[in-house]
N, C-alpha and C positions, 0 to 999 in steps of 0.2 A: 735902264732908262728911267729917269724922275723926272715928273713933271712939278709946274707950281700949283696947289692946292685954292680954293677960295680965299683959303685962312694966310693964305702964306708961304705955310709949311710944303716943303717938298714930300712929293709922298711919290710912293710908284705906284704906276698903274693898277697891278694884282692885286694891289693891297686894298685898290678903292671897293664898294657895294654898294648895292642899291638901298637909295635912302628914300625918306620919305619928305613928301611937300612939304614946307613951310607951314605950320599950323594945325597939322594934323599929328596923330598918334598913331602907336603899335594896334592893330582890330581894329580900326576906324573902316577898311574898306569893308570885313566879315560880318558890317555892324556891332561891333564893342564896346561898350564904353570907354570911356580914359582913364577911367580908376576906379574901383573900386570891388564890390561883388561883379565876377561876368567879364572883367578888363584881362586883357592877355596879361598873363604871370610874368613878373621878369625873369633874368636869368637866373637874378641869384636865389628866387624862391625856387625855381628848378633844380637849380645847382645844390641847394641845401638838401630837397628830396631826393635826388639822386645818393647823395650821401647816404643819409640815411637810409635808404633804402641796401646799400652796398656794406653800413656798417652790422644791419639785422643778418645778412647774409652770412658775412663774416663770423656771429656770433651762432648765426645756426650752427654754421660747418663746423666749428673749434668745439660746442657743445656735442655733435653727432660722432663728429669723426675723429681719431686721432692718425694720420698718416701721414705719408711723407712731404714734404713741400710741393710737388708736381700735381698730386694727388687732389692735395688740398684747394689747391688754386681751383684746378678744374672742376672741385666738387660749389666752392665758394660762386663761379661763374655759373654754374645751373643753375643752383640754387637761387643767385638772384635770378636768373631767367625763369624761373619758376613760378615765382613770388611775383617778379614785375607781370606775366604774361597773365597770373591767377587772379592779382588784382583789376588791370587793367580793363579785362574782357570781364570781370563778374561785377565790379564796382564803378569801375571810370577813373580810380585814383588807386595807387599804389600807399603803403604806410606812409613813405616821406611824404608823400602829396600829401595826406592825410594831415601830418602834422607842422606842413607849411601851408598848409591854408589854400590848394590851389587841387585840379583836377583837369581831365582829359574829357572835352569835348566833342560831340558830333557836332562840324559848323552846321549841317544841311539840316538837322531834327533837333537843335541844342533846346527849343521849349526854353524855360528859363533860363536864362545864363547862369543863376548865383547856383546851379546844382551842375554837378557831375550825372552820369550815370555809365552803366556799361555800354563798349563801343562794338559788341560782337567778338566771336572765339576768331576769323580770317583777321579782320585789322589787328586785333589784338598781337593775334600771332605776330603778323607782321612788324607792327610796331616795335615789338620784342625783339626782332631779330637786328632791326636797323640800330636801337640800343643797344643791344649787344656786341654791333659793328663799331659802336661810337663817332664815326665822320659822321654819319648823314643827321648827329644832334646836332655839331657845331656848325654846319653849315647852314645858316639862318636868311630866311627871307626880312623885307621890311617891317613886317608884323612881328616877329617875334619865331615863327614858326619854322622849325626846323625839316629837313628833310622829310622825316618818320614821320612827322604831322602832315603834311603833304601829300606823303602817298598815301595816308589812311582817314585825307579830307578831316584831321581832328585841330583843334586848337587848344591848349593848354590855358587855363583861364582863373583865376583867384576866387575863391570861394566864401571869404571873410575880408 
């Protein structure tokens, strides 16, 4: 079933989500700025930390272990799981956070926005495992905030 879009365009209903008002931004509701230090990350500064963060993995596992592909894979998945849960819960930001400029926020205690810090070993955990499920990243609210930010009340926010 397609209906017509504002624009025009036919879209189908599943595909539509929840937007935001006219003149407002992603964090406007969490109080955020619109850009800058403190402004909810976009996708693609998450998307590049998540790489990174997956390619340090990769290079742990091939540097530690030599085994067979099955092996491998599974040892390459804890190990990010390790690394994202270690960072997360002691720092606030993971490596790629680190060197995409953006980190993991408490909304409720965030103190200044332009810092990161750690969110607890429970969310942390948590967070970690919903990353490691992968849906609950892409499924995104109007702010920016995915699932896993959701359940552990954080928002992801640029640091630079």
């Amino acid at each position: 079933m397609v209906s017509e879009g504002e624009d025009g365009a036919g879209r189908s209903h599943w595909l539509t989500y929840p937007t935001l008002p006219e003149g407002s931004w992603p964090g406007q509701r969490l109080g955020l700025p619109r850009e800058g230090p403190g402004a909810v990350a976009s996708m693609l500064r998450r998307v590049g930390g998540i790489v990174i963060d997956w390619v340090l993995a990769i290079m742990i596992a091939n540097l530690v272990l030599d085994v067979d592909l099955l092996v491998m894979n599974i040892a390459i998945h804890s190990i990010f799981a390790v690394l994202y849960l270690l960072s997360v819960w002691l720092m606030g930001r993971t490596p790629g956070h680190l060197a995409m400029g953006i980190g993991v926020v408490d909304i409720q205690s965030r103190g200044t926005l332009a810092s990161t810090g750690p969110v607890g070993l429970l969310r942390g955990l948590l967070r970690t495992l919903l990353v490691c499920i992968v849906l609950p990243v892409v499924i995104t609210d109007p702010d920016g905030r995915g699932l896993h930010d959701q359940a552990t009340r954080t928002v992801v926010v640029r640091t630079r």
